[in-house]
C-alpha positions as CSV (number, residue, x, y, z in Angstrom):
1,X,0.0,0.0,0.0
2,X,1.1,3.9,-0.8
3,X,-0.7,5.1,2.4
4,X,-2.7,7.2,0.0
5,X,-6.0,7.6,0.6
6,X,-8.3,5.6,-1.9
7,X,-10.6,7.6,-3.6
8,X,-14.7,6.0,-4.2
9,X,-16.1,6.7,-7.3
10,X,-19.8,7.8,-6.9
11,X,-23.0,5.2,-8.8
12,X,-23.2,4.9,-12.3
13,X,-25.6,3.6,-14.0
14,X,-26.5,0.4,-15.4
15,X,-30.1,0.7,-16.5
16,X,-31.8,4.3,-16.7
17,X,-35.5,4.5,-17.3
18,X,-36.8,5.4,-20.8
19,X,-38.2,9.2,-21.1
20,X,-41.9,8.6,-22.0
21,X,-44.2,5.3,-21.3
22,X,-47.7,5.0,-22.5
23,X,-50.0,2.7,-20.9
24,X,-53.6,1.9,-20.5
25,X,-55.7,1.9,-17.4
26,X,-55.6,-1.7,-15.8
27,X,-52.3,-2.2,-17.3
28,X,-49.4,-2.6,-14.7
29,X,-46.3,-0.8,-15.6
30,X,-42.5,-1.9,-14.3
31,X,-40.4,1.1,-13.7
32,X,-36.2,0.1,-13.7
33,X,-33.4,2.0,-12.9
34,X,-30.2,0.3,-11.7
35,X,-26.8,1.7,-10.9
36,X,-23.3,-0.3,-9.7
37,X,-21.7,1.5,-7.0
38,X,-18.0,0.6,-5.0
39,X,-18.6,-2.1,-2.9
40,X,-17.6,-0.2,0.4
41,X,-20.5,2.3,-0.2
42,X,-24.4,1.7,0.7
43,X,-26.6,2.7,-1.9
44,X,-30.0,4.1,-1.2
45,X,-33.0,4.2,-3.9
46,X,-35.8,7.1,-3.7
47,X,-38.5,7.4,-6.0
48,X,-40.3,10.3,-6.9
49,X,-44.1,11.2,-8.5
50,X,-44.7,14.5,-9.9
51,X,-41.8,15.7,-7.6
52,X,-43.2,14.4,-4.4
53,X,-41.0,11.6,-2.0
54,X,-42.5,8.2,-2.2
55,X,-41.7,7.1,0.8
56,X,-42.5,3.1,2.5
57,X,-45.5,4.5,4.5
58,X,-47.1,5.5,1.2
59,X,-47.5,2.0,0.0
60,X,-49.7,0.9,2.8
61,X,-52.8,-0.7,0.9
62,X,-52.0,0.5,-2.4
63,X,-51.2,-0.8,-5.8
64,X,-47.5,0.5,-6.1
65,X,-44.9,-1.8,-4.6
66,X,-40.9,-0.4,-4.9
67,X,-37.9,-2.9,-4.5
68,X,-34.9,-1.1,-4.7
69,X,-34.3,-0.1,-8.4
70,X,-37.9,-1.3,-9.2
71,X,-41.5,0.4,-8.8
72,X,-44.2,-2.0,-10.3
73,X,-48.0,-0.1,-10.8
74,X,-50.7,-2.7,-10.6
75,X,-53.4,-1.9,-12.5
76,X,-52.7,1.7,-13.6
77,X,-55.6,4.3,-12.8
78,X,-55.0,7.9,-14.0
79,X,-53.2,9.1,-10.3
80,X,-50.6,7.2,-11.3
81,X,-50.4,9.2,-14.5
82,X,-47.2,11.4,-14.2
83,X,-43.1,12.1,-13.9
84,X,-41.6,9.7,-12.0
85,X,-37.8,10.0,-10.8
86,X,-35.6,7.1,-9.7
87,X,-32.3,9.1,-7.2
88,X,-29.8,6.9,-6.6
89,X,-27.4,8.3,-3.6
90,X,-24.1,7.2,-1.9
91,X,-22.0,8.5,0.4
92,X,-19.8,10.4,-2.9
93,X,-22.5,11.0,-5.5
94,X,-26.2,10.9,-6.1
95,X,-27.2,10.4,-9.7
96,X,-31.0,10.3,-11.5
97,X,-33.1,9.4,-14.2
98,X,-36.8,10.4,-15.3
99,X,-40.0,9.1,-17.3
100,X,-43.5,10.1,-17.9
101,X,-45.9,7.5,-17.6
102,X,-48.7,8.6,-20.1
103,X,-52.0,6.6,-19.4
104,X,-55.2,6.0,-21.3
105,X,-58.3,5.3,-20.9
106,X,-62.1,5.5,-21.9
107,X,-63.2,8.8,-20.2
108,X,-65.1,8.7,-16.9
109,X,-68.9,8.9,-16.7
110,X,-70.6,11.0,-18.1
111,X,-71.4,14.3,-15.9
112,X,-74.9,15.6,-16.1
113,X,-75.5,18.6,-18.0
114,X,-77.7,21.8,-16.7
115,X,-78.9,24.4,-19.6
């Protein structure tokens, strides 16, 4: 060893998310992001929708599991329509990538009109 100081290189990425995904309503969607990362460094994943934290407590009784790297949507509904942002953070770096999940559908009943 020099006794230099090792330097750790910040995550880089292995999969980034594609910038635009159109679905249907009842469809699930898979969202992936992966990065590779020095092995002496933790890595933390945060997702994001429409700019807002997902965070664990969110996904009490809902349709939107995350797994690291992965969000899954089961059967899409129109709030889930939106930007979405996969941060992946260590100790020396935090990088990101983005996609708008487009979805369609039939429109929603109709409303009753007053003349």
């Amino acid at each position: 060893m020099s006794g230099l100081p090792s330097i750790c290189e910040g995550p880089r990425f292995i999969q980034q998310m594609i910038p635009r995904i159109v679905t249907s309503v009842q469809q699930n969607v898979e969202l992936r992001c992966q990065a590779m990362s020095e092995e002496l460094l933790d890595v933390a994943y945060i997702w994001t929708h429409n700019g807002l934290r997902i965070k664990d407590s969110d996904l009490f009784h809902t349709r939107v599991n995350i797994d690291g790297g992965i969000l899954d949507i089961q059967n899409t509904t129109f709030a889930e329509a939106g930007d979405y942002e996969c941060i992946i953070k260590s100790a020396v770096g935090r990088i990101a990538t983005r996609t708008s999940v487009i979805v369609q559908g039939p429109p929603g009943p109709p409303g009753i009109w007053f003349i």
